[in-house]
VEXDREN-2710 file (C-alpha; in Angstrom, 1 decimal):
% VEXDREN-2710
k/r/px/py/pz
1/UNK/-17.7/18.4/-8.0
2/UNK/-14.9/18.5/-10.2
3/UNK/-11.9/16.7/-10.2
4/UNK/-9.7/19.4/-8.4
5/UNK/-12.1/20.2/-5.7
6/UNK/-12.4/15.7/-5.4
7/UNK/-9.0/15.8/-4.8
8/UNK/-8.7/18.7/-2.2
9/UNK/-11.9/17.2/-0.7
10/UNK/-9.7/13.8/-0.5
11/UNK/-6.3/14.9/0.2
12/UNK/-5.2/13.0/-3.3
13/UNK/-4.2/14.6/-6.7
14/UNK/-6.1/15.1/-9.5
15/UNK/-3.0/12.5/-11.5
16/UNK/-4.3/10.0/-8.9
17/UNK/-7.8/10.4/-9.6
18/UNK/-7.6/9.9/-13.2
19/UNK/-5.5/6.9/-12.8
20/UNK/-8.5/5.4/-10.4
21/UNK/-10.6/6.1/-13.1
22/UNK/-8.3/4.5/-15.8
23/UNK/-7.6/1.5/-13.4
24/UNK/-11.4/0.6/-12.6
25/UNK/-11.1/1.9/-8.9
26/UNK/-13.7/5.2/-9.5
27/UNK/-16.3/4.8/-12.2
28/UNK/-16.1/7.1/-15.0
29/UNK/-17.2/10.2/-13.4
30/UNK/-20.3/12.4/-15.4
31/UNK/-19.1/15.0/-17.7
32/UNK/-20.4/19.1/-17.8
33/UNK/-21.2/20.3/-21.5
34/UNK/-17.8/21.7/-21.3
35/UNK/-16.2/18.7/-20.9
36/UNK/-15.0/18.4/-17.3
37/UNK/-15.1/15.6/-15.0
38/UNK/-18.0/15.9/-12.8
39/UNK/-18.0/13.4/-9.8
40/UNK/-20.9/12.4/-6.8
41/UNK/-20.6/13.1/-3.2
42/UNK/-20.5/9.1/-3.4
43/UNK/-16.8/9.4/-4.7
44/UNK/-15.2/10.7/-1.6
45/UNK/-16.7/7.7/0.5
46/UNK/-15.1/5.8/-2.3
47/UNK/-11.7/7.4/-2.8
48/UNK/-11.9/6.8/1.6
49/UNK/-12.6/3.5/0.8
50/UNK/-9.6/3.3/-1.0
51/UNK/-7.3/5.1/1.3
52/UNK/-8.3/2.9/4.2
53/UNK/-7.6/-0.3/2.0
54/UNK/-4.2/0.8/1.1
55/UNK/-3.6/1.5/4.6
56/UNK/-4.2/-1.8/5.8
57/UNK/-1.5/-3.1/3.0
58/UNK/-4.0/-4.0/0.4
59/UNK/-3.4/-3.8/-3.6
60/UNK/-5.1/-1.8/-5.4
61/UNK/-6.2/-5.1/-7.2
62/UNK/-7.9/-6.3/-4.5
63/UNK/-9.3/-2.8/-4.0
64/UNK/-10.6/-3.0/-7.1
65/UNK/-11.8/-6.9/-7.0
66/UNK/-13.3/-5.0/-3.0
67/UNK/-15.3/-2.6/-4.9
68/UNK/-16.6/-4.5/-8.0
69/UNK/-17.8/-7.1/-5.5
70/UNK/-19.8/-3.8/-4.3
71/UNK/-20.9/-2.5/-7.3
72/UNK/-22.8/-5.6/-8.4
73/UNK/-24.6/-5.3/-5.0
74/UNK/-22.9/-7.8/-3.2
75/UNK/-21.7/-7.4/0.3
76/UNK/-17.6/-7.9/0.0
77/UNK/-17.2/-8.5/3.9
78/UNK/-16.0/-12.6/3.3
79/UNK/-13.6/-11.3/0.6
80/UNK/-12.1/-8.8/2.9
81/UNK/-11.8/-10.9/5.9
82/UNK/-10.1/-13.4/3.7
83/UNK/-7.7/-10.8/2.6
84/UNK/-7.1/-9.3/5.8
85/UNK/-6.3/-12.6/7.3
86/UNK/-3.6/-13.2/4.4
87/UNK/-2.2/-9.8/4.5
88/UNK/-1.8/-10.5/8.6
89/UNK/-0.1/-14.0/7.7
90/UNK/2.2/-12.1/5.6
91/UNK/3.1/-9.1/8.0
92/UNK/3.7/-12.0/10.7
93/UNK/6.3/-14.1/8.0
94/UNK/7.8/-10.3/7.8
95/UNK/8.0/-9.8/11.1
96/UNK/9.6/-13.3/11.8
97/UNK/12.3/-12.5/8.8
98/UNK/13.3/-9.0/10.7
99/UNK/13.9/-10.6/13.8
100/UNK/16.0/-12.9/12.4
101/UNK/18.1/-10.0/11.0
102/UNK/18.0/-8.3/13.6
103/UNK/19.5/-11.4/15.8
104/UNK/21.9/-11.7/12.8
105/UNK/22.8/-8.0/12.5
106/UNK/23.3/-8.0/16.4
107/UNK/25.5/-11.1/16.0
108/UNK/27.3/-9.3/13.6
109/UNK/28.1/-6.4/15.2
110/UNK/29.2/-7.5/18.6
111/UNK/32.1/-9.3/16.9
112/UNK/32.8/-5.7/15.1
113/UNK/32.9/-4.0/18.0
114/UNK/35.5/-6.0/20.3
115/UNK/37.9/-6.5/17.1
116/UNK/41.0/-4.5/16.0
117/UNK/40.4/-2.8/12.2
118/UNK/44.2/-2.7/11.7
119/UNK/44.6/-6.6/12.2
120/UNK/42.2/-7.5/9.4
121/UNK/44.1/-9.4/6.9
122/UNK/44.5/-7.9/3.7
123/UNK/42.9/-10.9/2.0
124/UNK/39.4/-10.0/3.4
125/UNK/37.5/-7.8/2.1
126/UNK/36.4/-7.3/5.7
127/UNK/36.2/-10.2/8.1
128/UNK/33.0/-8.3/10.2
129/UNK/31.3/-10.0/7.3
END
């Protein structure tokens, strides 16, 4: 298929495909005597592939590191259980870092609410903060 109907197929754009292709993600995809890019039926599992791994918050580096693991016949399912296990490390240091915020933010703005405005000294940028 060519590269337009691969990206209708996929939902992408044809911009995103050839940048795939330029960053490793999608092997070089055939060519027609005319010169257009002529791509498998195995591309849309890939470019699924893809979507999914981006979903779950990972790079496209390690999508890429994913899929050469793949494409030498390997089996990538240690490598991507490592990953997800460091990607669910980092969402929980994120999550931890919000709440803190939000406690902070809260903090912040009970003390805005019960104050005056007009009694703010005029050497404060704004004493809320």
């Amino acid at each position: 298929m060519r590269i337009g109907e691969l990206a209708e197929a996929t939902g992408t754009t044809t911009k995103t495909l050839r940048f795939y292709e330029a960053s490793g993600l999608l092997p070089p995809a055939a060519r027609t005597s005319a010169g257009y890019r002529d791509y498998g039926e195995d591309a849309v599992g890939r470019l699924d592939f893809i979507r999914r791994g981006r979903a779950a918050g990972l790079t496209l580096a390690q999508i890429r590191d994913i899929l050469t693991v793949r494409d030498t016949g390997h089996a990538p399912c240690g490598h991507v259980r490592q990953l997800l296990a460091q990607q669910l490390d980092a969402i929980e240091a994120q999550l931890a870092d919000l709440h803190a915020l939000r406690a902070t933010v809260a903090q912040l703005h009970g003390v805005a609410t019960n104050a005056e405005p007009d009694t703010c000294p005029p050497e404060q940028v704004c004493r809320y903060l």
